[in-house]
N, CA, C and O of each residue as an XYZ file, in Angstrom:
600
protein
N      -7.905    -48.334      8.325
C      -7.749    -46.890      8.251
C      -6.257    -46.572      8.060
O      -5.477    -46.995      8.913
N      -5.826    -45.916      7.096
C      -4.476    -45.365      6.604
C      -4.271    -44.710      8.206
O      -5.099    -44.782      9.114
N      -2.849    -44.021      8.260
C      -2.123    -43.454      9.655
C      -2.629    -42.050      9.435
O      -2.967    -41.468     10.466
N      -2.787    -41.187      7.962
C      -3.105    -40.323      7.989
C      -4.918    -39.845      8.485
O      -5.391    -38.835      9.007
N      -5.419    -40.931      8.082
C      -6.701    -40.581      8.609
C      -6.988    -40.773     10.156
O      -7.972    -40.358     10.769
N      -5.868    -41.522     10.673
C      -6.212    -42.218     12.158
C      -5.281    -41.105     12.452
O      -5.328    -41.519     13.610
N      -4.594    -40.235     12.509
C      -3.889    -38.914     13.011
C      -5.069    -38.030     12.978
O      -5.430    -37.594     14.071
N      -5.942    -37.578     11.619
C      -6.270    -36.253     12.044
C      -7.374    -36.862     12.364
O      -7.978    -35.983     12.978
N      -8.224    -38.048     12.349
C      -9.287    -38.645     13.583
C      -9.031    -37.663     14.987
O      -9.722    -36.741     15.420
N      -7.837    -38.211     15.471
C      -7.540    -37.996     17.197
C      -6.920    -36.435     17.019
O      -6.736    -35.873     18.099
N      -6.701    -35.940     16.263
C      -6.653    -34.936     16.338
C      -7.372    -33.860     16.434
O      -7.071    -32.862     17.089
N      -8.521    -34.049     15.671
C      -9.694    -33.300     15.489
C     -10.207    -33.985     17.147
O     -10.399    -33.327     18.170
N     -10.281    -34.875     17.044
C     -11.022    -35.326     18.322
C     -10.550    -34.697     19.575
O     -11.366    -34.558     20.485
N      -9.868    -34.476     19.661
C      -8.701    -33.367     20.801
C      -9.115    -31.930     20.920
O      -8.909    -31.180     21.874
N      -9.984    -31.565     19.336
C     -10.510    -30.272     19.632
C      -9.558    -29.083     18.615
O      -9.706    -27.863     18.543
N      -8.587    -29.959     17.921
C      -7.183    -29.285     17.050
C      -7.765    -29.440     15.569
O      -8.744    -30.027     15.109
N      -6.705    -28.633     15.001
C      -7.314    -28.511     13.231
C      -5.879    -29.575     12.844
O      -5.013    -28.838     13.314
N      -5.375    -30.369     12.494
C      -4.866    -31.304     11.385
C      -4.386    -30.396     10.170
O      -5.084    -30.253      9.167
N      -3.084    -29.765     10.340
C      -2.540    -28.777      8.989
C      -1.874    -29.756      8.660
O      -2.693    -30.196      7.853
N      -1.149    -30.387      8.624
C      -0.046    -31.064      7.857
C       0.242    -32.345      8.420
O      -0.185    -32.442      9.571
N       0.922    -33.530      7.915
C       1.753    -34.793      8.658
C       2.478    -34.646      6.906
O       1.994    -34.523      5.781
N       3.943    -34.747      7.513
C       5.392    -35.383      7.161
C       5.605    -36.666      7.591
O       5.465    -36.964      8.778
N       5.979    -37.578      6.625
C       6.953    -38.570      6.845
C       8.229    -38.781      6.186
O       8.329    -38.708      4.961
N       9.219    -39.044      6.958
C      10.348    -39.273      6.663
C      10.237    -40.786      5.917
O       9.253    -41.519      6.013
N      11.581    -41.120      5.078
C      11.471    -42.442      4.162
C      10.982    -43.271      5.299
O      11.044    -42.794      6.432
N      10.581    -44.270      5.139
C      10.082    -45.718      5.710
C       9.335    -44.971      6.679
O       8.831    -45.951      7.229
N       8.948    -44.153      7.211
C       8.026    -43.847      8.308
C       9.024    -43.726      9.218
O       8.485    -44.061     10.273
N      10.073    -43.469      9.431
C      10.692    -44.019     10.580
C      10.455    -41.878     11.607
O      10.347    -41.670     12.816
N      10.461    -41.191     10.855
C       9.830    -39.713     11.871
C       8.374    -39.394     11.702
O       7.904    -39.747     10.620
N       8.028    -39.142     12.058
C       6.471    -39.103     11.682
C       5.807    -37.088     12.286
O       5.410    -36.870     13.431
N       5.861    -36.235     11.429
C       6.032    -34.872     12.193
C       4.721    -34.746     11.784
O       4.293    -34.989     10.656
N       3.928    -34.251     13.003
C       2.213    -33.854     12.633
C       1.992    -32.036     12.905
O       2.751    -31.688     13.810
N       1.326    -31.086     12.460
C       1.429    -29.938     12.253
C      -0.064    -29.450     13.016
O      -1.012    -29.567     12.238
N      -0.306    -29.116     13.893
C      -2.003    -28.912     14.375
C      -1.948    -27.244     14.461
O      -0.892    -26.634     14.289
N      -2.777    -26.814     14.649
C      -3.585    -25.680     14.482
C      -5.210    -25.798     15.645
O      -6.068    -26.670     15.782
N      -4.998    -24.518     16.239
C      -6.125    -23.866     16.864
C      -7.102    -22.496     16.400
O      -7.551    -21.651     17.174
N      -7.278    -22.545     14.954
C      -7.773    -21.109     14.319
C      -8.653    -20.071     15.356
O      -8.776    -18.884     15.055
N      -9.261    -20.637     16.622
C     -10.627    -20.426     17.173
C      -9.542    -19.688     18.287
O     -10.189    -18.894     18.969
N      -8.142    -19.704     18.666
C      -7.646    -19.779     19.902
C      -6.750    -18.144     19.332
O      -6.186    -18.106     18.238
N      -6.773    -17.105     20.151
C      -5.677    -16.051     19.459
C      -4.247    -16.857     19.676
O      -3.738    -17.430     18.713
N      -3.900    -16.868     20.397
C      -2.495    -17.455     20.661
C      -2.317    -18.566     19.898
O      -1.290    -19.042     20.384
N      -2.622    -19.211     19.107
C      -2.434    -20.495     18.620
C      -2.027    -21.232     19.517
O      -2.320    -21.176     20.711
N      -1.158    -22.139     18.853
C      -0.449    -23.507     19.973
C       0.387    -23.220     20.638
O       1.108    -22.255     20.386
N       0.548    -24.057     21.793
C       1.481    -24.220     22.782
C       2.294    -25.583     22.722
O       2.417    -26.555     21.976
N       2.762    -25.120     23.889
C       3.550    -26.362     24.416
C       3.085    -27.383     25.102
O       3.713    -28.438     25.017
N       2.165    -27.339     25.746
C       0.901    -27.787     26.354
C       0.326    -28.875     25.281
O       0.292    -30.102     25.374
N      -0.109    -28.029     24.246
C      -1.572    -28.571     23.035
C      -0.501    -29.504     22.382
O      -1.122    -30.396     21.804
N       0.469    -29.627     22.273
C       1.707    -30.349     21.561
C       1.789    -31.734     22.180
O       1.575    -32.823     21.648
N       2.209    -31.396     23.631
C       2.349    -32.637     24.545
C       0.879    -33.577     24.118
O       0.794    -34.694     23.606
N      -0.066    -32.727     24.513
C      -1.423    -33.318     24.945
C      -1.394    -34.471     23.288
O      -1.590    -35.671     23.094
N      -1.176    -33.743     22.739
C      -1.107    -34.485     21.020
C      -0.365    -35.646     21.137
O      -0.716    -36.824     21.213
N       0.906    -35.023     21.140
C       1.843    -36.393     21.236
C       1.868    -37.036     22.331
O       2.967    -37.573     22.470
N       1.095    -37.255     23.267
C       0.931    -38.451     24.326
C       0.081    -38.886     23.845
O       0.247    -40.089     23.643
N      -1.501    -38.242     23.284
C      -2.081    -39.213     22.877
C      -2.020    -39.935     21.362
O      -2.814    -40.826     21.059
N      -0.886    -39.398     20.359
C      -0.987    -40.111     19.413
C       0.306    -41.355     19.776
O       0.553    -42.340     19.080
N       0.916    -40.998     20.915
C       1.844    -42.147     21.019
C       1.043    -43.233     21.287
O       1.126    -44.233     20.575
N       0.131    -43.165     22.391
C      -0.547    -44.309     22.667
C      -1.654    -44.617     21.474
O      -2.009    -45.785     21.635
N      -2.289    -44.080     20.428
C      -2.706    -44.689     19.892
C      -1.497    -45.063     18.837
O      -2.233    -45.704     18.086
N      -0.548    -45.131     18.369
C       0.546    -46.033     17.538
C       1.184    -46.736     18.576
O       2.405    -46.822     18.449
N       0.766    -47.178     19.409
C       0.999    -48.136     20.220
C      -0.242    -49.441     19.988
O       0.106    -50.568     19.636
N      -1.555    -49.113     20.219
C      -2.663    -49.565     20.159
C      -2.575    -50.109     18.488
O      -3.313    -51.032     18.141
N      -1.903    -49.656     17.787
C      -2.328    -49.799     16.277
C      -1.203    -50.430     15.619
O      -1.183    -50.823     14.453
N      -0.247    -50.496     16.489
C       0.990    -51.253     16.103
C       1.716    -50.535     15.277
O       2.420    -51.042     14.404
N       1.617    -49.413     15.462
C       2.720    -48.456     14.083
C       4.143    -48.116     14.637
O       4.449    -47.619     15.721
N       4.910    -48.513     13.614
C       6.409    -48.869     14.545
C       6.630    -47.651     13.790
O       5.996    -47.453     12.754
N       7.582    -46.721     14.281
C       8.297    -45.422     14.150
C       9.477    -45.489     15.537
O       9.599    -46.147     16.570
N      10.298    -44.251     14.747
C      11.090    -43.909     15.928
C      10.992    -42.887     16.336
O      10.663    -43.227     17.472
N      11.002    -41.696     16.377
C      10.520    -40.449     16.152
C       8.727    -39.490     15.853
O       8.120    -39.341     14.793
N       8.452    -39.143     16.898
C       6.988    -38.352     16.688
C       7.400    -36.949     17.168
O       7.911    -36.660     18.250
N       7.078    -36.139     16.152
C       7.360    -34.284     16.583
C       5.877    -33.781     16.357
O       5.159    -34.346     15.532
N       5.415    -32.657     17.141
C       4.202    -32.384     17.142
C       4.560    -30.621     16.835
O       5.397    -30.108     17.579
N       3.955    -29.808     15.817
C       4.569    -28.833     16.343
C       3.610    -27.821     15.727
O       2.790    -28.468     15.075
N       3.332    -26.403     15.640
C       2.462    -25.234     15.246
C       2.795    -25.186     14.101
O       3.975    -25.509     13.965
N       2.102    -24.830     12.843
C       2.259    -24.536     11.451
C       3.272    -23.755     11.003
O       3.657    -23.732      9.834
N       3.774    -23.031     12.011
C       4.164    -22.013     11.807
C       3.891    -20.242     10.856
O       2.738    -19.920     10.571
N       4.784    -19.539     10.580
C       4.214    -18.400      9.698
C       4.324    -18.309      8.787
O       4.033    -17.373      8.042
N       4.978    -19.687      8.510
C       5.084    -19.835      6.822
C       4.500    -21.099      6.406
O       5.080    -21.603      5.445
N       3.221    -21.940      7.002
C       2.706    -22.381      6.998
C       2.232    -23.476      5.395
O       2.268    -22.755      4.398
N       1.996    -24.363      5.192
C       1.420    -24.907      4.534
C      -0.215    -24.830      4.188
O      -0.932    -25.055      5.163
N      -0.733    -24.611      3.232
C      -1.995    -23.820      3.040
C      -2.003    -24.953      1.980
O      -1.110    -25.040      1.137
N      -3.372    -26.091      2.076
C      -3.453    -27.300      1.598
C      -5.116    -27.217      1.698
O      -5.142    -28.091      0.831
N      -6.194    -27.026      1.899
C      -7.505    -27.122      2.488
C      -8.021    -25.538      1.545
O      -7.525    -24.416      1.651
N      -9.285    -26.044      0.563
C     -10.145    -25.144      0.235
C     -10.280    -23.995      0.516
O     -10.154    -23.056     -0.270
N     -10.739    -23.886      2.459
C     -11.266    -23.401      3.357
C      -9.627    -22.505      3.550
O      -9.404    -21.301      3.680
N      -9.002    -23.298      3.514
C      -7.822    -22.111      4.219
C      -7.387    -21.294      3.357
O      -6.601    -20.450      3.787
N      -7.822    -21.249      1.514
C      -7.102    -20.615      0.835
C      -8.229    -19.389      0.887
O      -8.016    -18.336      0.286
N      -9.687    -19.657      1.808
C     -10.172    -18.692      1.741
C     -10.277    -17.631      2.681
O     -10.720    -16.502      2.476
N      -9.672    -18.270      4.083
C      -9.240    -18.122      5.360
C      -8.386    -17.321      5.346
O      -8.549    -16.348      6.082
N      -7.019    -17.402      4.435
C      -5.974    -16.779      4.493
C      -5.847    -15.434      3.275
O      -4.778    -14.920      2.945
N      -7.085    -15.081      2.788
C      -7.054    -14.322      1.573
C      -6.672    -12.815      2.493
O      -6.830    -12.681      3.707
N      -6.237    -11.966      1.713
C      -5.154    -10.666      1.567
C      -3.747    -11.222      2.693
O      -3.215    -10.313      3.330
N      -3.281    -12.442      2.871
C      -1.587    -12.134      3.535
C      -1.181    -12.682      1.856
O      -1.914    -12.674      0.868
N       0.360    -13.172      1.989
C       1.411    -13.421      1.248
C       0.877    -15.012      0.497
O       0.194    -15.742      1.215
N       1.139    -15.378     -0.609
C       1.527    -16.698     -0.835
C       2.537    -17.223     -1.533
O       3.042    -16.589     -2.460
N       3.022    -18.627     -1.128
C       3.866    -18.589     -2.775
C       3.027    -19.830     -2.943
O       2.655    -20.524     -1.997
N       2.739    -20.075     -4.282
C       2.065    -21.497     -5.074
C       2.677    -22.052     -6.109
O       2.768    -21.612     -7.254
N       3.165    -23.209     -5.584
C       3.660    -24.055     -7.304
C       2.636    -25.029     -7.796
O       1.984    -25.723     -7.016
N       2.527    -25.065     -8.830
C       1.502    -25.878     -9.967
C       1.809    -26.825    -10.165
O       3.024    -26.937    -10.003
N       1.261    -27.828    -10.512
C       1.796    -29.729    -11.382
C       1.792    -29.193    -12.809
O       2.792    -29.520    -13.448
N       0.761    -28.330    -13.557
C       1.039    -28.247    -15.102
C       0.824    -26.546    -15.109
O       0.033    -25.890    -14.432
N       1.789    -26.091    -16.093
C       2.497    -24.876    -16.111
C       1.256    -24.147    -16.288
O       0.295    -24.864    -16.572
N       1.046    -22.977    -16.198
C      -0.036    -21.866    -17.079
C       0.819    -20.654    -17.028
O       1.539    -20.125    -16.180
N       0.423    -20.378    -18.421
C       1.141    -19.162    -19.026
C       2.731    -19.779    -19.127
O       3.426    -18.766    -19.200
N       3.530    -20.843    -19.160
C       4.850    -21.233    -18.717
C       5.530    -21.090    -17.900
O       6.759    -21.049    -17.844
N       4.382    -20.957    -16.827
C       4.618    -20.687    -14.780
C       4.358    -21.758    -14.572
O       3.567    -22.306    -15.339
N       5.019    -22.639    -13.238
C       4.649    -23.084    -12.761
C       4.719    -22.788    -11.524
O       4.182    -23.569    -10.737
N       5.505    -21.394    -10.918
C       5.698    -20.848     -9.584
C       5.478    -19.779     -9.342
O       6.197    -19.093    -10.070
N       4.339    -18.624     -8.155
C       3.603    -17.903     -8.581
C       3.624    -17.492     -6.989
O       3.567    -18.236     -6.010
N       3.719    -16.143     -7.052
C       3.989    -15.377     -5.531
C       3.262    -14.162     -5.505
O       3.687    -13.367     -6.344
N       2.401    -13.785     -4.893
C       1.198    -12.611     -4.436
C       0.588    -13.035     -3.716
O       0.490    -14.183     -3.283
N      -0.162    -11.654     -3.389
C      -1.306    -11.837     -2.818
C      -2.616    -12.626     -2.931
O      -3.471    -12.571     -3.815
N      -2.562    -13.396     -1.785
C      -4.169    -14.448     -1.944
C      -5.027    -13.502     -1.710
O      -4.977    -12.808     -0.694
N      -6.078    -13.350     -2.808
C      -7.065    -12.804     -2.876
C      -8.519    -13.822     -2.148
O      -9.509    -13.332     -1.606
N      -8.258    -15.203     -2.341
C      -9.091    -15.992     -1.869
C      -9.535    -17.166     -2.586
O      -8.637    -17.473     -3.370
N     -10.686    -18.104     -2.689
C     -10.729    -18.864     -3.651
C     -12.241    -19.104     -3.143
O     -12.800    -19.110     -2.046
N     -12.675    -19.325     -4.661
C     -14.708    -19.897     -5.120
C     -14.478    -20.627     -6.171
O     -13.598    -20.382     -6.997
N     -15.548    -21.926     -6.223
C     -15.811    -22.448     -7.446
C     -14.636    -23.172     -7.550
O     -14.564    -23.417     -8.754
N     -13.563    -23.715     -6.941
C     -12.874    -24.349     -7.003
C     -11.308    -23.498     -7.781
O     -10.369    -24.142     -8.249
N     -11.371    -22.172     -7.747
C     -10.390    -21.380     -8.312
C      -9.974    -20.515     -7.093
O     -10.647    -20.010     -6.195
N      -8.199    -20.510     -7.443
C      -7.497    -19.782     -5.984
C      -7.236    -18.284     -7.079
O      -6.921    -18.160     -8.263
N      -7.487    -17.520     -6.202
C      -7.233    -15.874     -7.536
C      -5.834    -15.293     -6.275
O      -5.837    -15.307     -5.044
N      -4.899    -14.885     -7.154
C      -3.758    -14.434     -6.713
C      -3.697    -12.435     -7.135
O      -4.209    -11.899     -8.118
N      -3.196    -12.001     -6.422
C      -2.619    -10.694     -6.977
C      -1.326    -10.684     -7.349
O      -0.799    -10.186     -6.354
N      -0.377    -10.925     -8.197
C       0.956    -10.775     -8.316
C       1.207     -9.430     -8.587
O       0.504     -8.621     -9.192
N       2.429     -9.275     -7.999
C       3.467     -7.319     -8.086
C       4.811     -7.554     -8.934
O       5.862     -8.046     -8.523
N       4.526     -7.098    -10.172
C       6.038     -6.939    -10.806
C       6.074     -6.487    -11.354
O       5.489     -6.616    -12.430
N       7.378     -4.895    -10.756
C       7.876     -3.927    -11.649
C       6.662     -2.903    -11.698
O       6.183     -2.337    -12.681
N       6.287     -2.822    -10.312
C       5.258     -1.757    -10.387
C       3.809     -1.953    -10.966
O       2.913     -1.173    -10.643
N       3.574     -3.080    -11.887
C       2.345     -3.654    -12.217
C       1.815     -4.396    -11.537
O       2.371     -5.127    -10.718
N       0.535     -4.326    -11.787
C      -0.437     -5.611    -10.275
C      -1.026     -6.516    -11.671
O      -1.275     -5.894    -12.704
N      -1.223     -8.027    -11.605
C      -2.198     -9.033    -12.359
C      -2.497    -10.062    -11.596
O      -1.821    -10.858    -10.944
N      -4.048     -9.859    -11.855
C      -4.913    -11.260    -11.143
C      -4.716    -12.486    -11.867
O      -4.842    -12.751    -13.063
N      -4.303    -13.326    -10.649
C      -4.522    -14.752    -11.802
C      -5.519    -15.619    -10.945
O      -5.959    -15.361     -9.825
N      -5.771    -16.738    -11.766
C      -6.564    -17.043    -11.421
C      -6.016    -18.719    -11.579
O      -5.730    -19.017    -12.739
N      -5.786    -20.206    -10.195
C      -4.930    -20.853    -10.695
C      -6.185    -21.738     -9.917
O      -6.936    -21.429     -8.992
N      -6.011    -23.311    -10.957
C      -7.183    -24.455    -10.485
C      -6.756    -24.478     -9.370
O      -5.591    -24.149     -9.146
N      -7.639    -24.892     -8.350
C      -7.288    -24.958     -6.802
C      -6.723    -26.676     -7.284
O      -5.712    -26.929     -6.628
N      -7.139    -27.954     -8.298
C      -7.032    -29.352     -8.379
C      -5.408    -29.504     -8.998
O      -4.857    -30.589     -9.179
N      -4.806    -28.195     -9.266
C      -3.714    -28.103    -10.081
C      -2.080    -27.569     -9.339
O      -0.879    -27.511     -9.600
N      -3.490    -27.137     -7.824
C      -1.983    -27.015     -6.776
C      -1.261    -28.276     -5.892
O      -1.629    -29.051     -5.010
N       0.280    -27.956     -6.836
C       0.837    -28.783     -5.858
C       1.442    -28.890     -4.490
O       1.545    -29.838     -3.711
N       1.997    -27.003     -4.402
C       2.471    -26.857     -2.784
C       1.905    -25.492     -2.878
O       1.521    -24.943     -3.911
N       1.897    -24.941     -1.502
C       1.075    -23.275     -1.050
C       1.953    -23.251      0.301
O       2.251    -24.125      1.115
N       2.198    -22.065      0.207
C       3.045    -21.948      1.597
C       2.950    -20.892      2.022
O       3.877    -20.266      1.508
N       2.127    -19.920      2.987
C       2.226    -18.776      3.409
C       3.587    -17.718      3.449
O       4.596    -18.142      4.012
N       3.605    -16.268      2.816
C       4.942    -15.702      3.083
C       5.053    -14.694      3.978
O       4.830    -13.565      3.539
N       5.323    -14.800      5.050
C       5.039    -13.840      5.990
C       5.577    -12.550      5.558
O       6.423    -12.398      4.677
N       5.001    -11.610      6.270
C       5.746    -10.563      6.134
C       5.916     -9.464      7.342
O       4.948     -9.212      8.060
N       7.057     -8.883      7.518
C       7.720     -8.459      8.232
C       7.900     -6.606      8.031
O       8.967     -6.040      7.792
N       6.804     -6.058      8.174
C       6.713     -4.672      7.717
C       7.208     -3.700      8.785
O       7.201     -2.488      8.568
């Protein structure tokens, strides 16, 4: 089993959602990102520990040499990577960059409208005009929530 699947294993198993894992070159930090969607408050400091004690001991058990494990909340500008979350997160902020250009975009900021059928539909605002786009969900390369501060 790869480290990424044996992370969000024990993670999910903990009762947590698995948003993200970072690694630094050679593995040597290893930063895992969890989520409680079901919880208002999201994460704590608590749900963090509970994580990183038990993923220390299982990279102990599994022999995974690192120096560094950070456990921490998605935050509000979050990484949006999962089907389900681009449908989860439809009317806040996004920004989305593409692997192959459309229209000679490859970087694209509005409103998530949501995603079906394997298509993420955006609202973009510019210059007083609104346009839906419509971008392969197989063609995104990063999504990052943009908070906003009204």
């Amino acid at each position: 089993m790869d480290l990424n699947s044996l992370i969000e294993t024990t993670v999910t198993g903990l009762g947590y959602e698995l948003v993200d894992v970072e690694m630094s070159p050679r593995a040597r930090t290893i930063r895992v990102f969890i989520d409680a969607p079901e919880r208002e408050g999201g994460i704590d400091v608590e749900d963090c520990a509970k994580v990183s004690n038990q993923l220390t001991r299982l990279f102990e058990v599994e022999n995974i040499d690192y120096d560094r494990l950070e456990i921490s909340s998605p935050g509000m500008d979050r990484v949006v990577k999962k089907e389900a979350d681009f449908a989860r997160f439809a009317g806040q902020d996004i920004q989305i960059k593409i692997r192959i250009p459309q229209n000679n975009r490859r970087n694209f900021q509005g409103e998530l409208l949501g995603c079906e059928g394997g298509k993420v539909a955006l609202r973009l605002k510019q210059d007083g005009k609104q346009e839906d786009v419509e971008l392969e969900f197989t063609n995104i390369e990063k999504a990052r929530l943009v908070p906003r501060f009204d």
